[in-house]
C-alpha positions in Angstrom: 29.6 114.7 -48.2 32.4 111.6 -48.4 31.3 110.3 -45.1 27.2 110.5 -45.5 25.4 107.9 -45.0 23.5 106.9 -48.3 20.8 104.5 -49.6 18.4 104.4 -52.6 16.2 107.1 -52.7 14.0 106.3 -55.6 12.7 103.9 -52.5 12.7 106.5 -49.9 15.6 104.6 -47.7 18.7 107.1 -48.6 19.2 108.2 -45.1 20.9 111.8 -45.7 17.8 112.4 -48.1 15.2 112.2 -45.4 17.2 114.0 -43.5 17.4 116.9 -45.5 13.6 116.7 -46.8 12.6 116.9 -43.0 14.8 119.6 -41.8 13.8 121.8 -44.8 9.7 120.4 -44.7 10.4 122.2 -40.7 12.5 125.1 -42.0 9.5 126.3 -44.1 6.7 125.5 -42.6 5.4 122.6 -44.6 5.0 119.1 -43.5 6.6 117.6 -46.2 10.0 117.8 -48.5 11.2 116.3 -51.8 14.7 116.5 -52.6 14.6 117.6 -56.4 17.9 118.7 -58.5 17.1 122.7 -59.3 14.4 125.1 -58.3 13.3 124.7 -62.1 12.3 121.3 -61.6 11.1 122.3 -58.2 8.7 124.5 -59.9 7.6 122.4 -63.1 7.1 119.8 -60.3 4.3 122.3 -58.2 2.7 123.1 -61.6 2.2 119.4 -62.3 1.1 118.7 -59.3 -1.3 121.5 -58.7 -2.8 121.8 -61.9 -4.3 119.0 -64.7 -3.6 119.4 -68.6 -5.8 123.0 -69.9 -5.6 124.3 -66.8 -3.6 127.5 -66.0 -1.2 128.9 -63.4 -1.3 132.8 -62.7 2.8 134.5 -62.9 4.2 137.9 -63.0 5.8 138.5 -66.8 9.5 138.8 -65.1 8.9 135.5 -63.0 11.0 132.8 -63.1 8.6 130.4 -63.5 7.0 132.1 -66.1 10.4 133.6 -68.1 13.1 132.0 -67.3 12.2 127.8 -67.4 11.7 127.4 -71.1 7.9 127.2 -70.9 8.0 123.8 -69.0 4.6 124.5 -67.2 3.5 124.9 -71.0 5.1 122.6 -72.7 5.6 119.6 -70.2 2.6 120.2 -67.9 0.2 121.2 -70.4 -0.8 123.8 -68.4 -1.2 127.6 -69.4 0.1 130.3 -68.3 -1.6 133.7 -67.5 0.9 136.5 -67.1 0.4 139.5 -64.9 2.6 142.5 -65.3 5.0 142.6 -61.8 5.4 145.7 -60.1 8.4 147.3 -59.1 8.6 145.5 -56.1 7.7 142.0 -57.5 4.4 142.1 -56.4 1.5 141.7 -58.8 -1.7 144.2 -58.3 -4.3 141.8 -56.6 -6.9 143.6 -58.7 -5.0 142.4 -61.8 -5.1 139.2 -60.7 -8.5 138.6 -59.5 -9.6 140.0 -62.5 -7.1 137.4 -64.5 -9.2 134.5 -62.7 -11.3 132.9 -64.7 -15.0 132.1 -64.7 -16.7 128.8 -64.7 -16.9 128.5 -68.8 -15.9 125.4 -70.7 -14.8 128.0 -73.1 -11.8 129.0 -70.9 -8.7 127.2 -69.1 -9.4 126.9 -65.7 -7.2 128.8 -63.5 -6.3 126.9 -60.8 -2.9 128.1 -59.2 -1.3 131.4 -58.1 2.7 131.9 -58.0 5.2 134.2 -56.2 8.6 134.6 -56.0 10.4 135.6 -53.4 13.0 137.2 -53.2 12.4 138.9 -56.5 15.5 140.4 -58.5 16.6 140.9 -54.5 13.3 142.8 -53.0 11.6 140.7 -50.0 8.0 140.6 -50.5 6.0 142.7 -47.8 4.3 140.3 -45.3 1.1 142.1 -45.9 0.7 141.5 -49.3 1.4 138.1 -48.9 -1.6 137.8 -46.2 -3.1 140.0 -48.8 -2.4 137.3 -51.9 -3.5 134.1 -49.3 -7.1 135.7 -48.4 -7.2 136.2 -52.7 -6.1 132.4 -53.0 -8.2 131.3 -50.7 -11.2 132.9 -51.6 -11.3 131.8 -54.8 -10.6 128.0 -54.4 -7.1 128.6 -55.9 -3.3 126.8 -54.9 -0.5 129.3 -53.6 3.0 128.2 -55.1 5.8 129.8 -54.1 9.2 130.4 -55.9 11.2 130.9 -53.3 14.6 130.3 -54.4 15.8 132.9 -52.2 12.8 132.6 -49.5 15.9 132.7 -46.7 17.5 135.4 -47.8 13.6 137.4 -47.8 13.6 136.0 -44.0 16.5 137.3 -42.5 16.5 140.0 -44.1 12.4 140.7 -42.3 14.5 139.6 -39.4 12.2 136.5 -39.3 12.1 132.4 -39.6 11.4 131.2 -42.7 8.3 129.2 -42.0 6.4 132.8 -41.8 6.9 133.2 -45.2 7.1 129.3 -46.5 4.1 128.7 -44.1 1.3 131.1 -45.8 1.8 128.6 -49.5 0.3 125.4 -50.5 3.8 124.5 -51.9 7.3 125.7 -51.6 10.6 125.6 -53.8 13.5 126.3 -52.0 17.6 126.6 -53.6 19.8 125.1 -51.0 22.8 126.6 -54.3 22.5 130.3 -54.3 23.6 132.5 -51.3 23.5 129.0 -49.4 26.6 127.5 -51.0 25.4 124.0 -51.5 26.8 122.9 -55.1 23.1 121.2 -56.5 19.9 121.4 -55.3 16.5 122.6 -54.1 13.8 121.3 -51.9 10.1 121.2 -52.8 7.8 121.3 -49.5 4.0 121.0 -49.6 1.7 118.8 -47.5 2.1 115.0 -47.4 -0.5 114.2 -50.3 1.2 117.0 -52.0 4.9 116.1 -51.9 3.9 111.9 -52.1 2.3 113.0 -55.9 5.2 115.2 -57.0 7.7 112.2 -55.8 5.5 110.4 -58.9 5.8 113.3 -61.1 9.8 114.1 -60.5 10.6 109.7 -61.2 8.4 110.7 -64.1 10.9 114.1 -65.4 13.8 111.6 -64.8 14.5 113.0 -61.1 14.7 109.9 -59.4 18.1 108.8 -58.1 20.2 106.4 -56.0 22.9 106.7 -53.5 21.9 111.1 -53.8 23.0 111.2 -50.1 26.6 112.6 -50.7 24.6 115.9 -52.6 22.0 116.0 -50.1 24.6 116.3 -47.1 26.0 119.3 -48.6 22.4 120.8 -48.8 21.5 119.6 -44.9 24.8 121.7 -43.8 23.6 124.7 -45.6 20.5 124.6 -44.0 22.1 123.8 -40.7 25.0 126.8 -40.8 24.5 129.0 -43.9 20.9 130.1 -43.3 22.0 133.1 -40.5 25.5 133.8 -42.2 23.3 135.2 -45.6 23.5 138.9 -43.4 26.6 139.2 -44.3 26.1 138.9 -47.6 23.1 141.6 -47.5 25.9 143.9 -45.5 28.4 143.3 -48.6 25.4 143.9 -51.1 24.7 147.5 -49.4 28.9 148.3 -49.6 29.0 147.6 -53.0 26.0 149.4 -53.7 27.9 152.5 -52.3 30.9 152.1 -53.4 29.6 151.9 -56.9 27.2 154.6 -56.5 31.0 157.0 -56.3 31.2 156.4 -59.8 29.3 158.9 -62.1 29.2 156.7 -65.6 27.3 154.2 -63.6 23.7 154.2 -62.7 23.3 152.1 -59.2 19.8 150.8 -59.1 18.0 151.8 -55.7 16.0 149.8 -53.7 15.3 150.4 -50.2 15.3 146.6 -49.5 18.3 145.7 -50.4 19.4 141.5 -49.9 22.1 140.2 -51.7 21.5 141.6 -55.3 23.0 144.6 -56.4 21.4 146.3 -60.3 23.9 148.7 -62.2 23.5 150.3 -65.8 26.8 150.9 -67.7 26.9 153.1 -70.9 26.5 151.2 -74.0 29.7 152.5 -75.6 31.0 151.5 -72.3 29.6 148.2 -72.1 31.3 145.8 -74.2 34.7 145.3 -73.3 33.6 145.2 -69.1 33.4 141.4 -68.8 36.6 140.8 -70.5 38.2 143.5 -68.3 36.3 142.3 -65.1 37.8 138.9 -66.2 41.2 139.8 -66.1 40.9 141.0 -62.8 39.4 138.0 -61.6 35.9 138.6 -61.4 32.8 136.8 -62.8 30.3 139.5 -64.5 27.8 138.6 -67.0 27.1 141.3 -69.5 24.7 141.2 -72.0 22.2 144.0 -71.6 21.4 146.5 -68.9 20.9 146.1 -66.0 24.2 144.3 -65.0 23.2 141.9 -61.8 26.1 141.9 -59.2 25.2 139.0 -56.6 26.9 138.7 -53.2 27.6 135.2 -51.9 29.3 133.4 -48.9 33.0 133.2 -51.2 33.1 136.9 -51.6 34.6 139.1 -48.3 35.0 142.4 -47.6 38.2 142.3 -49.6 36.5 141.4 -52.6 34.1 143.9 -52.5 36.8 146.2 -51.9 38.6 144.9 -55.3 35.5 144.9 -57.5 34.8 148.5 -56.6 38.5 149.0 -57.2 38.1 147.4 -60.7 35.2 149.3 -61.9 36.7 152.5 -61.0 40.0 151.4 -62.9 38.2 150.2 -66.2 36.2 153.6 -66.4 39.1 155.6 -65.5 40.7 153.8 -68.6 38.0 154.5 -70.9 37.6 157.2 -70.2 
Protein backbone atom coordinates (compact mmCIF):
# COMPACT_ATOMS: atom_id res chain seq x y z
CA UNK A 1 0.00 0.00 0.00
CA UNK A 2 3.09 2.65 0.88
CA UNK A 3 4.69 1.97 -2.32
CA UNK A 4 1.47 2.11 -4.89
CA UNK A 5 1.53 4.00 -7.43
CA UNK A 6 -1.34 6.74 -7.17
CA UNK A 7 -3.06 9.51 -9.20
CA UNK A 8 -6.47 11.23 -9.06
CA UNK A 9 -9.15 9.11 -9.54
CA UNK A 10 -12.07 11.37 -9.72
CA UNK A 11 -10.29 11.75 -13.38
CA UNK A 12 -9.75 8.13 -13.97
CA UNK A 13 -5.68 8.49 -13.91
CA UNK A 14 -5.03 6.72 -10.33
CA UNK A 15 -3.06 3.93 -11.62
CA UNK A 16 -3.54 1.24 -8.73
CA UNK A 17 -7.44 2.06 -9.19
CA UNK A 18 -7.66 0.88 -12.79
CA UNK A 19 -5.77 -1.76 -11.83
CA UNK A 20 -7.93 -3.15 -9.39
CA UNK A 21 -11.31 -2.14 -11.39
CA UNK A 22 -9.94 -4.34 -14.33
CA UNK A 23 -8.73 -7.36 -12.50
CA UNK A 24 -12.09 -7.56 -10.54
CA UNK A 25 -14.33 -6.38 -13.99
CA UNK A 26 -12.21 -10.03 -15.28
CA UNK A 27 -12.65 -11.81 -11.87
CA UNK A 28 -16.44 -11.56 -12.28
CA UNK A 29 -17.27 -11.71 -15.39
CA UNK A 30 -18.22 -8.10 -16.27
CA UNK A 31 -16.51 -5.83 -18.50
CA UNK A 32 -16.31 -3.06 -16.30
CA UNK A 33 -15.35 -2.11 -12.47
CA UNK A 34 -15.81 0.93 -10.24
CA UNK A 35 -13.85 1.13 -7.13
CA UNK A 36 -16.61 2.24 -4.52
CA UNK A 37 -15.94 2.41 -0.50
CA UNK A 38 -18.53 -0.47 0.92
CA UNK A 39 -20.76 -2.95 -0.68
CA UNK A 40 -23.59 -0.55 0.68
CA UNK A 41 -22.78 2.03 -1.62
CA UNK A 42 -22.01 -0.63 -4.10
CA UNK A 43 -25.54 -1.49 -3.94
CA UNK A 44 -27.36 1.97 -3.59
CA UNK A 45 -25.09 2.65 -6.66
CA UNK A 46 -26.83 -0.47 -8.91
CA UNK A 47 -30.22 0.65 -7.69
CA UNK A 48 -29.57 4.20 -9.06
CA UNK A 49 -28.36 3.19 -11.85
CA UNK A 50 -30.78 0.55 -12.80
CA UNK A 51 -33.89 2.08 -11.87
CA UNK A 52 -35.44 5.99 -12.25
CA UNK A 53 -37.36 7.71 -9.29
CA UNK A 54 -41.06 5.46 -8.73
CA UNK A 55 -39.68 2.70 -9.91
CA UNK A 56 -39.04 -0.48 -7.78
CA UNK A 57 -36.34 -3.06 -7.17
CA UNK A 58 -37.57 -6.77 -6.23
CA UNK A 59 -35.43 -8.12 -2.54
CA UNK A 60 -35.78 -11.02 -0.26
CA UNK A 61 -37.12 -9.43 3.40
CA UNK A 62 -33.64 -10.74 5.06
CA UNK A 63 -31.53 -9.04 2.12
CA UNK A 64 -29.06 -6.75 2.64
CA UNK A 65 -29.98 -4.51 0.31
CA UNK A 66 -33.38 -4.48 1.39
CA UNK A 67 -32.67 -4.75 5.61
CA UNK A 68 -29.70 -3.88 6.46
CA UNK A 69 -28.72 -0.31 4.26
CA UNK A 70 -31.12 2.05 5.99
CA UNK A 71 -33.59 2.25 3.08
CA UNK A 72 -31.07 4.04 0.70
CA UNK A 73 -32.72 2.55 -2.50
CA UNK A 74 -35.85 4.27 -0.79
CA UNK A 75 -34.77 7.14 0.50
CA UNK A 76 -31.82 8.23 -1.80
CA UNK A 77 -32.87 6.56 -5.00
CA UNK A 78 -36.40 7.16 -4.82
CA UNK A 79 -36.95 3.84 -5.79
CA UNK A 80 -39.35 1.27 -4.10
CA UNK A 81 -38.82 -1.61 -2.73
CA UNK A 82 -40.87 -4.88 -3.22
CA UNK A 83 -40.03 -7.54 -0.62
CA UNK A 84 -40.22 -11.23 -1.20
CA UNK A 85 -40.12 -13.58 1.71
CA UNK A 86 -36.42 -15.60 1.39
CA UNK A 87 -36.38 -19.09 1.76
CA UNK A 88 -34.27 -21.09 3.94
CA UNK A 89 -31.61 -21.18 1.52
CA UNK A 90 -31.71 -17.48 0.44
CA UNK A 91 -33.50 -18.11 -2.54
CA UNK A 92 -36.83 -16.44 -3.27
CA UNK A 93 -39.74 -18.75 -4.85
CA UNK A 94 -39.70 -17.58 -8.59
CA UNK A 95 -43.39 -17.89 -8.55
CA UNK A 96 -43.40 -15.23 -5.79
CA UNK A 97 -41.62 -13.10 -7.73
CA UNK A 98 -43.12 -13.26 -11.03
CA UNK A 99 -46.20 -12.75 -9.45
CA UNK A 100 -44.55 -9.51 -7.48
CA UNK A 101 -43.83 -8.00 -11.19
CA UNK A 102 -45.89 -5.54 -12.01
CA UNK A 103 -48.17 -4.88 -14.92
CA UNK A 104 -48.09 -2.04 -17.36
CA UNK A 105 -50.52 0.48 -15.14
CA UNK A 106 -49.64 4.08 -14.42
CA UNK A 107 -51.28 3.20 -11.20
CA UNK A 108 -48.30 1.04 -10.09
CA UNK A 109 -44.39 1.56 -9.63
CA UNK A 110 -42.71 0.00 -12.31
CA UNK A 111 -40.61 -2.89 -11.37
CA UNK A 112 -37.64 -2.74 -13.10
CA UNK A 113 -34.80 -4.67 -11.22
CA UNK A 114 -34.34 -8.10 -9.54
CA UNK A 115 -31.61 -8.64 -6.60
CA UNK A 116 -29.69 -11.63 -5.10
CA UNK A 117 -27.32 -12.10 -2.62
CA UNK A 118 -24.91 -14.41 -2.53
CA UNK A 119 -23.58 -15.90 -0.29
CA UNK A 120 -26.58 -15.46 2.00
CA UNK A 121 -26.12 -15.79 5.91
CA UNK A 122 -23.28 -18.35 4.45
CA UNK A 123 -25.44 -20.69 1.96
CA UNK A 124 -24.11 -20.54 -1.85
CA UNK A 125 -26.86 -20.09 -4.12
CA UNK A 126 -27.49 -23.28 -6.38
CA UNK A 127 -26.37 -22.59 -10.02
CA UNK A 128 -29.70 -23.75 -11.22
CA UNK A 129 -31.71 -21.37 -9.64
CA UNK A 130 -29.63 -18.77 -10.63
CA UNK A 131 -30.10 -19.93 -14.46
CA UNK A 132 -33.56 -20.30 -13.21
CA UNK A 133 -33.80 -16.40 -11.83
CA UNK A 134 -31.80 -15.09 -15.32
CA UNK A 135 -34.47 -16.88 -17.86
CA UNK A 136 -37.25 -14.89 -15.14
CA UNK A 137 -35.19 -11.57 -15.61
CA UNK A 138 -34.85 -11.89 -18.83
CA UNK A 139 -38.14 -12.68 -19.92
CA UNK A 140 -39.63 -9.97 -18.35
CA UNK A 141 -37.41 -7.03 -19.52
CA UNK A 142 -36.03 -6.83 -15.95
CA UNK A 143 -32.02 -5.94 -14.58
CA UNK A 144 -30.34 -8.80 -12.43
CA UNK A 145 -28.24 -7.09 -9.49
CA UNK A 146 -26.26 -9.04 -7.56
CA UNK A 147 -25.15 -8.63 -3.86
CA UNK A 148 -22.43 -10.49 -3.87
CA UNK A 149 -20.44 -9.52 -1.02
CA UNK A 150 -19.37 -12.89 -0.49
CA UNK A 151 -19.77 -14.01 -4.35
CA UNK A 152 -15.97 -15.65 -3.79
CA UNK A 153 -16.56 -17.36 -1.04
CA UNK A 154 -20.11 -18.96 -3.03
CA UNK A 155 -17.28 -19.91 -5.85
CA UNK A 156 -14.83 -21.83 -4.24
CA UNK A 157 -16.86 -23.27 -2.27
CA UNK A 158 -19.02 -24.70 -5.91
CA UNK A 159 -15.41 -25.46 -6.63
CA UNK A 160 -15.81 -22.82 -9.48
CA UNK A 161 -14.41 -19.18 -10.93
CA UNK A 162 -16.22 -16.48 -9.93
CA UNK A 163 -17.17 -15.14 -13.32
CA UNK A 164 -19.88 -18.22 -13.42
CA UNK A 165 -21.65 -16.72 -10.92
CA UNK A 166 -20.78 -12.79 -11.36
CA UNK A 167 -21.23 -13.47 -15.19
CA UNK A 168 -25.22 -14.56 -15.25
CA UNK A 169 -25.99 -10.46 -13.65
CA UNK A 170 -26.42 -7.25 -15.26
CA UNK A 171 -24.36 -5.74 -12.31
CA UNK A 172 -22.20 -6.98 -9.52
CA UNK A 173 -21.05 -5.81 -5.87
CA UNK A 174 -18.28 -7.41 -4.71
CA UNK A 175 -16.40 -6.83 -0.72
CA UNK A 176 -12.67 -7.05 -1.36
CA UNK A 177 -13.05 -6.56 3.30
CA UNK A 178 -14.79 -9.63 4.51
CA UNK A 179 -13.08 -13.17 4.25
CA UNK A 180 -10.64 -11.25 1.72
CA UNK A 181 -8.81 -9.20 4.29
CA UNK A 182 -8.54 -5.97 2.51
CA UNK A 183 -9.25 -3.09 5.27
CA UNK A 184 -12.01 -0.85 2.86
CA UNK A 185 -13.67 -1.55 -0.02
CA UNK A 186 -15.90 -3.21 -2.72
CA UNK A 187 -16.00 -3.28 -6.41
CA UNK A 188 -19.11 -2.61 -8.45
CA UNK A 189 -18.89 -4.45 -12.04
CA UNK A 190 -21.44 -4.05 -14.85
CA UNK A 191 -21.05 -3.31 -18.54
CA UNK A 192 -19.23 -0.16 -19.73
CA UNK A 193 -22.46 2.08 -20.12
CA UNK A 194 -23.32 0.65 -16.89
CA UNK A 195 -20.22 1.30 -14.65
CA UNK A 196 -19.44 4.95 -16.87
CA UNK A 197 -23.23 6.11 -15.25
CA UNK A 198 -22.68 4.80 -11.74
CA UNK A 199 -19.07 6.60 -11.76
CA UNK A 200 -21.70 9.84 -12.11
CA UNK A 201 -23.85 8.61 -9.52
CA UNK A 202 -21.05 7.51 -6.78
CA UNK A 203 -19.14 11.61 -7.37
CA UNK A 204 -22.83 12.37 -6.80
CA UNK A 205 -23.15 10.19 -3.00
CA UNK A 206 -19.65 11.92 -2.26
CA UNK A 207 -17.62 8.68 -3.42
CA UNK A 208 -15.29 10.37 -5.52
CA UNK A 209 -11.70 10.51 -4.34
CA UNK A 210 -7.99 11.30 -5.05
CA UNK A 211 -4.67 9.72 -4.53
CA UNK A 212 -7.35 6.20 -3.35
CA UNK A 213 -4.43 4.09 -4.89
CA UNK A 214 -2.76 3.16 -1.35
CA UNK A 215 -6.59 1.43 -0.42
CA UNK A 216 -7.01 0.08 -3.72
CA UNK A 217 -3.56 -1.81 -3.61
CA UNK A 218 -4.65 -3.63 -0.61
CA UNK A 219 -7.84 -4.68 -2.41
CA UNK A 220 -5.79 -5.80 -5.84
CA UNK A 221 -3.59 -8.18 -3.39
CA UNK A 222 -6.69 -9.72 -2.07
CA UNK A 223 -7.96 -10.43 -5.23
CA UNK A 224 -4.54 -11.57 -6.45
CA UNK A 225 -3.69 -14.09 -3.19
CA UNK A 226 -6.77 -14.30 -0.86
CA UNK A 227 -9.37 -15.49 -3.31
CA UNK A 228 -8.14 -19.49 -3.19
CA UNK A 229 -6.92 -19.21 0.62
CA UNK A 230 -11.01 -18.51 1.67
CA UNK A 231 -11.06 -22.81 1.82
CA UNK A 232 -9.47 -22.65 4.71
CA UNK A 233 -11.65 -20.55 6.25
CA UNK A 234 -14.85 -22.89 5.06
CA UNK A 235 -12.58 -25.92 6.68
CA UNK A 236 -12.33 -23.83 10.10
CA UNK A 237 -16.21 -22.89 9.74
CA UNK A 238 -17.10 -26.83 9.58
CA UNK A 239 -14.55 -27.51 12.93
CA UNK A 240 -16.17 -24.99 14.82
CA UNK A 241 -19.44 -26.11 13.83
CA UNK A 242 -18.47 -29.51 15.35
CA UNK A 243 -16.83 -28.64 18.10
CA UNK A 244 -19.73 -26.59 19.15
CA UNK A 245 -22.24 -29.04 18.25
CA UNK A 246 -20.34 -31.20 21.73
CA UNK A 247 -22.03 -28.75 23.78
CA UNK A 248 -25.69 -29.62 24.73
CA UNK A 249 -26.98 -25.86 25.95
CA UNK A 250 -26.18 -24.78 22.45
CA UNK A 251 -28.20 -25.19 19.38
CA UNK A 252 -25.67 -25.32 16.20
CA UNK A 253 -27.52 -24.24 13.20
CA UNK A 254 -27.24 -26.86 10.27
CA UNK A 255 -26.68 -26.26 6.86
CA UNK A 256 -25.40 -28.63 4.48
CA UNK A 257 -23.42 -25.83 2.67
CA UNK A 258 -21.51 -24.67 5.04
CA UNK A 259 -18.78 -21.45 3.90
CA UNK A 260 -17.41 -19.38 6.31
CA UNK A 261 -20.48 -18.61 8.69
CA UNK A 262 -21.31 -20.54 11.50
CA UNK A 263 -25.29 -19.83 13.39
CA UNK A 264 -25.59 -20.85 17.20
CA UNK A 265 -28.62 -20.20 19.67
CA UNK A 266 -27.66 -19.80 23.37
CA UNK A 267 -30.32 -19.86 26.17
CA UNK A 268 -31.58 -16.61 27.06
CA UNK A 269 -30.79 -16.93 30.82
CA UNK A 270 -27.55 -17.86 29.37
CA UNK A 271 -27.12 -15.22 26.94
CA UNK A 272 -26.18 -12.05 28.48
CA UNK A 273 -23.03 -12.25 30.21
CA UNK A 274 -21.38 -14.35 26.83
CA UNK A 275 -19.84 -11.27 25.10
CA UNK A 276 -18.27 -9.97 28.16
CA UNK A 277 -16.90 -13.45 28.94
CA UNK A 278 -15.92 -14.16 25.24
CA UNK A 279 -14.15 -10.70 25.69
CA UNK A 280 -12.06 -11.62 28.37
CA UNK A 281 -10.87 -14.38 26.59
CA UNK A 282 -10.03 -12.50 23.70
CA UNK A 283 -12.59 -13.04 21.29
CA UNK A 284 -14.87 -10.71 19.32
CA UNK A 285 -18.79 -11.95 19.62
CA UNK A 286 -21.63 -9.83 19.04
CA UNK A 287 -24.66 -10.79 21.07
CA UNK A 288 -27.81 -9.27 20.86
CA UNK A 289 -30.46 -11.80 19.85
CA UNK A 290 -30.41 -15.32 18.57
CA UNK A 291 -29.00 -16.56 16.38
CA UNK A 292 -25.34 -15.66 17.40
CA UNK A 293 -23.15 -15.41 13.90
CA UNK A 294 -19.62 -16.85 14.30
CA UNK A 295 -17.61 -15.74 11.03
CA UNK A 296 -14.25 -17.43 10.12
CA UNK A 297 -11.66 -15.21 8.43
CA UNK A 298 -7.95 -15.36 7.22
CA UNK A 299 -6.64 -14.00 11.16
CA UNK A 300 -8.22 -16.83 12.82
CA UNK A 301 -6.09 -20.51 12.73
CA UNK A 302 -6.70 -23.70 13.78
CA UNK A 303 -5.55 -22.64 17.20
CA UNK A 304 -8.13 -20.21 17.51
CA UNK A 305 -10.82 -22.27 16.65
CA UNK A 306 -9.45 -24.61 19.05
CA UNK A 307 -9.68 -21.70 21.95
CA UNK A 308 -13.15 -20.40 21.02
CA UNK A 309 -14.52 -23.98 21.38
CA UNK A 310 -12.43 -24.09 24.54
CA UNK A 311 -14.14 -20.90 25.76
CA UNK A 312 -17.67 -21.78 25.13
CA UNK A 313 -17.32 -24.92 26.88
CA UNK A 314 -15.60 -23.01 29.93
CA UNK A 315 -18.39 -20.23 30.19
CA UNK A 316 -21.29 -22.93 30.18
CA UNK A 317 -19.47 -25.16 32.46
CA UNK A 318 -19.44 -21.95 34.74
CA UNK A 319 -22.92 -21.33 34.53
CA UNK A 320 -23.84 -23.98 34.83
Amino acid sequence: MADAPVGDDVYGDDPTVNCLEAKAAELLGQDSGLFVTSGTQGNLLAILTHCQRGEEYIAGTKAHAYLEEGGGGAVLASVQPQPIENQPDGTLDLKSVRAAIKPDDFHLAITRLFCLENTFFGTPLPMDYLSEAKALVSGNGLQFHLDGARIFNAAVSEGIAPDAIGGMFDSVSACLSKGLGAPIGSVLAGSRDFIQRARRWRKMLGGGTRQVGILAAAGLYALQHNIERLAEDHEHALLLAAGLGEIDELDVHKTDRRTNMVFISVPDSKRESLAGFMHDRGILVTVEENPIRLVTHLDIDRTGIHQTIDAFKDYFLRAA
